[in-house]
C-alpha positions in Angstrom: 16.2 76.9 -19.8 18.8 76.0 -22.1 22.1 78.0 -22.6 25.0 78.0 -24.8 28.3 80.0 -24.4 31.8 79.7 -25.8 34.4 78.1 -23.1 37.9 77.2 -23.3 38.4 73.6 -22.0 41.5 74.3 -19.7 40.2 70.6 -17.9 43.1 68.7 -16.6 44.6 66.3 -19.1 43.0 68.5 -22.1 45.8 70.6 -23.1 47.3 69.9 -26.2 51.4 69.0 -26.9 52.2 72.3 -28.2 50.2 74.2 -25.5 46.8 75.1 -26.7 43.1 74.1 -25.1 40.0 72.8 -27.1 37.4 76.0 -27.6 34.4 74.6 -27.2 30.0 75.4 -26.9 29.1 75.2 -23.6 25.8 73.7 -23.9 23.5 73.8 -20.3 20.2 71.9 -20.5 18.2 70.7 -17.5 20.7 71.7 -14.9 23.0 69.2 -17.5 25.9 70.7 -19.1 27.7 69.0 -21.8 30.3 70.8 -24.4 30.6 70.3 -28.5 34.0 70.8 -29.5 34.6 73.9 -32.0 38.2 72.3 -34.3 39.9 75.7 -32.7 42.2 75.1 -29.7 44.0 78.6 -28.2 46.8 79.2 -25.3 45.3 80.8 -22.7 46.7 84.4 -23.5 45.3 84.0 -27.1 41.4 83.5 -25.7 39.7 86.8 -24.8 37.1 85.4 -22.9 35.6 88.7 -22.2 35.2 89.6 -25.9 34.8 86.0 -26.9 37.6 86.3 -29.7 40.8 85.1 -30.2 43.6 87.5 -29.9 47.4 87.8 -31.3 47.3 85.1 -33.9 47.1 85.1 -37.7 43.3 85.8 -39.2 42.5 86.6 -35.8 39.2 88.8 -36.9 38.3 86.1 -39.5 38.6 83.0 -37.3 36.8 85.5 -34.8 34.0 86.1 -37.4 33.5 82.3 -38.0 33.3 81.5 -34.4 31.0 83.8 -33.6 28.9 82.9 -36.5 28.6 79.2 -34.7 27.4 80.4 -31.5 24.8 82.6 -32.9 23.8 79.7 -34.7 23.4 77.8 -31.8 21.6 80.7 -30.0 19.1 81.2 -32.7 18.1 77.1 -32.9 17.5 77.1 -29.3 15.4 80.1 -29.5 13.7 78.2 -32.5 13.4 75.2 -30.3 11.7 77.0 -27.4 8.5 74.7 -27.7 9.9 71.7 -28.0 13.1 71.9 -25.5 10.7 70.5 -22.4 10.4 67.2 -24.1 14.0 67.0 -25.9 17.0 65.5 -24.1 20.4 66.6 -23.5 21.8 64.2 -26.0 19.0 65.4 -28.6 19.6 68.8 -27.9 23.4 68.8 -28.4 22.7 66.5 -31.5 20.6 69.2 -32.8 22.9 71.9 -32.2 26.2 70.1 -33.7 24.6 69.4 -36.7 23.4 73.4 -37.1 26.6 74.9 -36.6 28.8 72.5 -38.6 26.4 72.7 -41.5 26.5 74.6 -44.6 23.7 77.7 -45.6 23.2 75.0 -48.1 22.1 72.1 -46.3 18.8 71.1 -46.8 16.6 70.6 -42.8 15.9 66.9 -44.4 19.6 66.7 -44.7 19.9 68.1 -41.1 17.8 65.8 -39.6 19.2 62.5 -40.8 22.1 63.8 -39.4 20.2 64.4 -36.0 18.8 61.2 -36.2 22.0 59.2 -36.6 23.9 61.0 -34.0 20.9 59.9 -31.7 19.4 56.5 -33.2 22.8 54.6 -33.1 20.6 51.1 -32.7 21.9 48.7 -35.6 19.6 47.1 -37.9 22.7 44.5 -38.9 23.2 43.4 -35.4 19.5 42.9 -34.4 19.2 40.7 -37.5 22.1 38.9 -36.8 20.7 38.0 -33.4 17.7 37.1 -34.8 19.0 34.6 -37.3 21.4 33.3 -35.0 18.4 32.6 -32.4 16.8 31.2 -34.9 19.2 28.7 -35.4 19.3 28.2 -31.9 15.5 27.4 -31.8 16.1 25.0 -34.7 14.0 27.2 -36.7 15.7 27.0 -40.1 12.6 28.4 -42.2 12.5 31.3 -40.4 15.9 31.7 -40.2 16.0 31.4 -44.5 13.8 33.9 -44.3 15.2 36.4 -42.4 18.7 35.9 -43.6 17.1 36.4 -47.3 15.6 39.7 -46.3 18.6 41.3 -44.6 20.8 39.6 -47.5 18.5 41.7 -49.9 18.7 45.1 -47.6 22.5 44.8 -47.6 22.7 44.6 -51.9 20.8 47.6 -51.9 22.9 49.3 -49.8 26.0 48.5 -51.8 27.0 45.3 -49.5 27.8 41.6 -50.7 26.1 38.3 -49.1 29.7 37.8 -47.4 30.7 41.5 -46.1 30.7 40.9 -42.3 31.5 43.8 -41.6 28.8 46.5 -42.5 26.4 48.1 -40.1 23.2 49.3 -40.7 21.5 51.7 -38.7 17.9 51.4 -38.0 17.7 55.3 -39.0 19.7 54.5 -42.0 15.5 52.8 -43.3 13.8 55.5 -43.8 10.3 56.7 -45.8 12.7 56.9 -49.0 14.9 54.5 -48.3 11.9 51.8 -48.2 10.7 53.4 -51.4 14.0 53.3 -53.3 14.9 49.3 -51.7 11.0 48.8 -53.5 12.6 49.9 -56.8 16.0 48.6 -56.5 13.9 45.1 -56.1 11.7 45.4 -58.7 14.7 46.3 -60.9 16.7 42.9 -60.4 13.6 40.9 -61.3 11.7 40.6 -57.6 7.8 39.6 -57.6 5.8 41.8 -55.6 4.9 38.5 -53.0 8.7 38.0 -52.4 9.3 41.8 -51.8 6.6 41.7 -49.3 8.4 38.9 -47.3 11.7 41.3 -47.5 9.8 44.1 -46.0 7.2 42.5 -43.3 11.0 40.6 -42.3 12.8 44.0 -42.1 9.5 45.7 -40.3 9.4 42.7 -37.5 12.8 44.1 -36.8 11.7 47.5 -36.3 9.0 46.4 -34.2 11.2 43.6 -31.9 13.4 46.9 -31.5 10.8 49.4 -30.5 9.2 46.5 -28.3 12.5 46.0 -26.6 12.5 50.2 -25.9 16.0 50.0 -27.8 14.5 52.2 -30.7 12.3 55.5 -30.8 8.8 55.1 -32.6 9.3 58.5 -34.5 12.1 56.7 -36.6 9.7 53.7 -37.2 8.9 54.1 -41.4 6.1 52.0 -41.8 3.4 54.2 -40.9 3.6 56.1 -44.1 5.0 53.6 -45.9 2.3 51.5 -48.0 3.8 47.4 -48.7 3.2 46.6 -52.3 -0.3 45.5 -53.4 -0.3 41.9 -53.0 -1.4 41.0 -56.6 -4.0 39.0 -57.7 -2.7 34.9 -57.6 -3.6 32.2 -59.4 -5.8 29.8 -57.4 -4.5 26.6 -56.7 -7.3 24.7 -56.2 -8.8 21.8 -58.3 -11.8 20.4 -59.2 -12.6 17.3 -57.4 -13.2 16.0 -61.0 -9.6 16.2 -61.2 -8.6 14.7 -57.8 -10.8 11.6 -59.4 -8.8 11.5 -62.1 -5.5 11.5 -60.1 -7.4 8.9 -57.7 -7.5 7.2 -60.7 -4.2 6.9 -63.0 -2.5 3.9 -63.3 0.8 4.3 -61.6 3.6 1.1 -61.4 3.7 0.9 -57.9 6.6 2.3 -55.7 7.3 4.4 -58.6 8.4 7.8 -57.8 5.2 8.8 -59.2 3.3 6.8 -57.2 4.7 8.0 -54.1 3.9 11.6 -55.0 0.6 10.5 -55.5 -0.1 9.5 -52.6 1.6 12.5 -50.6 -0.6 14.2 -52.4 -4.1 12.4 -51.5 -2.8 12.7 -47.9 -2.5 16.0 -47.8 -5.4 16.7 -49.4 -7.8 13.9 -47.0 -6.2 15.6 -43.8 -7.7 19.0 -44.1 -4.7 20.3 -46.5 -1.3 19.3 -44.2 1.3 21.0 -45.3 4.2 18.9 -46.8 6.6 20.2 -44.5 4.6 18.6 -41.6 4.0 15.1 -43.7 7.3 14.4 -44.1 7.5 14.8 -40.3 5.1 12.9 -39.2 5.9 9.5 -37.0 4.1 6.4 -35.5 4.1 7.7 -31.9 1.3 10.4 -33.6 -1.3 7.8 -34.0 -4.2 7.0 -31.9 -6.8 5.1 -31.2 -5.3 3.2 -33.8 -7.1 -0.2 -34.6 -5.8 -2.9 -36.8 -7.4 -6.1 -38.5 -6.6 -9.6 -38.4 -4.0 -9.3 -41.3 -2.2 -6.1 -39.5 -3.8 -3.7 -41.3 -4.7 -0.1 -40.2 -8.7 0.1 -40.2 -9.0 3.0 -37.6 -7.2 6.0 -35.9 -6.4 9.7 -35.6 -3.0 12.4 -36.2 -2.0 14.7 -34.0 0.6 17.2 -35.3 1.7 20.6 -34.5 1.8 22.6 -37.7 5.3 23.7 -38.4 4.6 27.3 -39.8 2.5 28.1 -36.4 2.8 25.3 -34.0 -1.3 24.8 -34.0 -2.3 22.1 -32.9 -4.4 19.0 -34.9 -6.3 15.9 -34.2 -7.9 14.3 -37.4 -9.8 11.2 -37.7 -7.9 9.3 -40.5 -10.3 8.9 -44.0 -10.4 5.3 -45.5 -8.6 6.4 -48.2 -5.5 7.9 -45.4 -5.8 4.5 -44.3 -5.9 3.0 -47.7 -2.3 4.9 -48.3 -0.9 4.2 -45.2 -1.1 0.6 -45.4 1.2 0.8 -48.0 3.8 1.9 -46.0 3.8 -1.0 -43.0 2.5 1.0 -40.2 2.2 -1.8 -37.7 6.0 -3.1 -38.2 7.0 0.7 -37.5 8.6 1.7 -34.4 7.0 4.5 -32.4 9.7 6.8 -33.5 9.6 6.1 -37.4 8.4 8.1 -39.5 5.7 7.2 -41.7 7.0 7.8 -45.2 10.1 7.0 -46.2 11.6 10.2 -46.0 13.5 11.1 -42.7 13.2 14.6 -42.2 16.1 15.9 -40.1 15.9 19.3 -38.2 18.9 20.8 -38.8 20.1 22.8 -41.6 21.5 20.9 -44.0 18.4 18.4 -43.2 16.3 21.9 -44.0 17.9 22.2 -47.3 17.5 17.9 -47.7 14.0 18.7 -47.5 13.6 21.8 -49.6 15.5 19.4 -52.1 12.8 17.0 -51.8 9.7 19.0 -52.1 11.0 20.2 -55.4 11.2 16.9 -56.3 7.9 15.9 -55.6 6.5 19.1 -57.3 8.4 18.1 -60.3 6.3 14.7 -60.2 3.1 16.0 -59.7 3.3 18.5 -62.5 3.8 15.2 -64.2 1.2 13.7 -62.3 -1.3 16.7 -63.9 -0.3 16.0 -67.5 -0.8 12.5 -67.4 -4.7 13.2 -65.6 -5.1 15.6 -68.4 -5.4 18.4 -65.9 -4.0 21.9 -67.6 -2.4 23.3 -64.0 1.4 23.3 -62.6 0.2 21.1 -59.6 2.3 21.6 -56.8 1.9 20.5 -53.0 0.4 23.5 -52.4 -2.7 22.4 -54.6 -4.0 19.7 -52.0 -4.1 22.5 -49.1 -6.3 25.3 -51.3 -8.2 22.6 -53.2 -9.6 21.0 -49.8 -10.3 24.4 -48.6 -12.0 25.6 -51.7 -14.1 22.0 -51.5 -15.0 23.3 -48.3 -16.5 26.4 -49.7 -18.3 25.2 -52.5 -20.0 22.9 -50.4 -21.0 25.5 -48.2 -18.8 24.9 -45.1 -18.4 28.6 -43.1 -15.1 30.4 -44.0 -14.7 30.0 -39.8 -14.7 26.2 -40.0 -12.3 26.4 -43.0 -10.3 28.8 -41.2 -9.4 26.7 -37.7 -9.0 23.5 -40.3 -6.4 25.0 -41.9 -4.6 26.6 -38.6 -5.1 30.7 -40.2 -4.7 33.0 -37.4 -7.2 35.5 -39.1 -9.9 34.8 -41.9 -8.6 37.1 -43.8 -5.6 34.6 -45.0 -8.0 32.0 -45.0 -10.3 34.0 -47.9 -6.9 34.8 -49.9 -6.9 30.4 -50.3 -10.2 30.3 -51.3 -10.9 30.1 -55.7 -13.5 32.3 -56.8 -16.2 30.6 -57.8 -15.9 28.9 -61.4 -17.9 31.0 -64.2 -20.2 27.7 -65.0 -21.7 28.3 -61.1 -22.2 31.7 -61.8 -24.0 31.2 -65.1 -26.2 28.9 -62.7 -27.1 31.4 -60.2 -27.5 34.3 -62.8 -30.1 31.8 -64.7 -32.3 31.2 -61.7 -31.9 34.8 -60.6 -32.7 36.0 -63.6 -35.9 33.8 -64.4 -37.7 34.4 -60.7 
């Protein structure tokens, strides 16, 4: 049973230069005693232990009155408590009292039990993310690492911090319900799309969860159970017709033009079951196999492997004439096994990161030209060959599984959001022969 009293600390080593002791709350829990200082220190001859009062000093009765005050406080919470105390430790407990006694009649319970949870959640959010982006750079991991580091960057402006302050800390209690609620708003206000606040938030909730995994953090602080993520809103498909891949297959581009190029990153990605560009720009000799080449030292067979980036799955495709077609324009044969492909030169590190982020927007830039020039009314990106070979797959009936382990999804639930409705001249079609029996 727990039990609080008034004490004077007369310890060794706690009396004070001009000869007074610490008054403290005795607190006993569990057989576990542990004391909250009271900002009153007495000599010995002014404590009346017996009568719990301070005697022969100025406002003796009124500094009396207060003190009193705080241990009835304390008595009546742990009455209050009775339930609960089993369960609650001694640093909760103490927590619990400290923050009733020192509060004002005012103070709202919410108030009260922030403050309860800071005194006894002291895990930092700052230094968890710091770890993480710092192992991510470790790992070589510089996407993730972007990511994170973006995130935390954007958690830090909202709580009043610059990108360069190195020396704020926050708490993992400091995230709560409305915190989460007001970071939403704070977001939204400085121009944030709903998809990019939803990367901010799954980044901070991995944090809560690498925490709570680790046992360094309590799952009643954890704010995402109430908490709903914005509604990821309706995209744009970015999927094409293969009318319009025909039309692309067919522009005539001056050759080793920076057009040209982009073209064919493009076809590739699209004839090998949607690659991302990330992994193409990767890719080297010494992932070929069964390669077989003609007379003339040309590539007329063989198959990728990769690990995609994003997930490390693993592929093996059979290489499509017109992968072979492209290929052969980059001298596969006269490559050594650890050249890449295309003449890029992808380099893990982070300034090769931001080389390559560089790059891609390059190439998007061309292949929005690319669209104009096949007439096709769409701001073609790289991401276009990826949803347009998966939404191929669908109309021609392929099952959303097989789509699914082409593309590397870990659920099919990320492989539906790729796939484009169906076109409204389809559904005229079906609603015709429906309709007429």
């Amino acid at each position: 049973m727990a039990k609080v009293t008034l004490k004077l600390d007369t310890r060794k080593n706690r009396q004070k230069k001009d000869g007074t002791y610490p008054l403290t709350l005795e607190l006993s829990h569990k057989s576990t005693p542990t004391r909250i200082g009271l900002k009153y220190s007495f000599t010995k001859e002014q404590w009346d232990d017996a009568e719990q009062t301070p005697i022969d000093i100025p406002n003796a009765k009124h500094i009396g009155a207060k003190i009193r005050s705080q241990l009835s406080k304390a008595e009546l919470l742990l009455h209050s408590l009775k339930m609960e105390l089993e369960t609650m430790s001694v640093q909760e407990l103490k927590a619990r009292v400290k923050t009733e006694i020192f509060s004002k009649d005012s103070t709202s319970n919410k108030t009260k039990e922030i403050y309860v949870q800071r005194i006894i959640n002291k895990e930092s959010l700052t230094e968890r993310a710091k770890a993480k982006i710092a192992r991510m750079h470790e790992a070589k991991r510089f996407g993730n690492k972007s990511a994170v580091k973006t995130a935390y960057n954007a958690l830090k402006g909202y709580f009043g911090f610059k990108p360069e302050d190195e020396h704020e800390n926050i708490l993992f209690v400091d995230v709560d319900y409305n915190t989460l609620e007001n970071f939403c708003a704070y977001m939204y206000g400085k121009g944030c799309k709903p998809n990019t606040l939803r990367a901010y938030l799954a980044a901070i909730r991995a944090l809560f969860n690498e925490a709570i995994k680790a046992k360094e953090l309590d799952k009643d602080i954890y704010p995402f159970e109430a908490f709903k993520m914005p509604k990821k809103p309706r995209t744009k498909k970015r999927a094409l017709r293969m009318g319009d891949i025909n039309s692309i297959r067919d522009l005539e581009l001056e050759h080793d033009s920076y057009l040209w190029k982009a073209r064919n990153y493009f076809l590739f990605m699209f004839n090998n079951m949607g690659i991302n560009f990330i992994d193409l720009v990767q890719l080297k000799k010494s992932q070929f196999s069964q390669t077989e080449y003609d007379k003339n030292g040309r590539l007329i067979a063989g198959r990728i492997k990769y690990a995609r980036e994003k997930t490390d799955g693993e592929f093996s495709i059979k290489l499509t004439q017109e992968s072979l077609e492209i290929l052969n324009h980059y001298n596969i044969k006269s490559k050594k096994k650890n050249d890449f492909i295309f003449p890029y030169g992808y380099e893990n590190t982070e300034e090769g990161r931001k080389r390559y982020e560089q790059h891609r927007k390059t190439v998007n830039g061309h292949l929005k030209q690319i669209a104009e020039l096949a007439g096709i009314d769409e701001n073609m990106t790289t991401y276009f060959a990826r949803h347009t070979w998966a939404t191929t797959a669908k109309r021609n009936h392929y099952p959303t599984t097989l789509i699914k382990d082409a593309l590397g999804h870990a659920d099919l639930k990320t492989t539906e959001s790729y796939l484009a409705s169906f076109d409204n001249d389809e559904l005229d079609t079906a609603n015709e022969a429906i309709t007429q029996g």
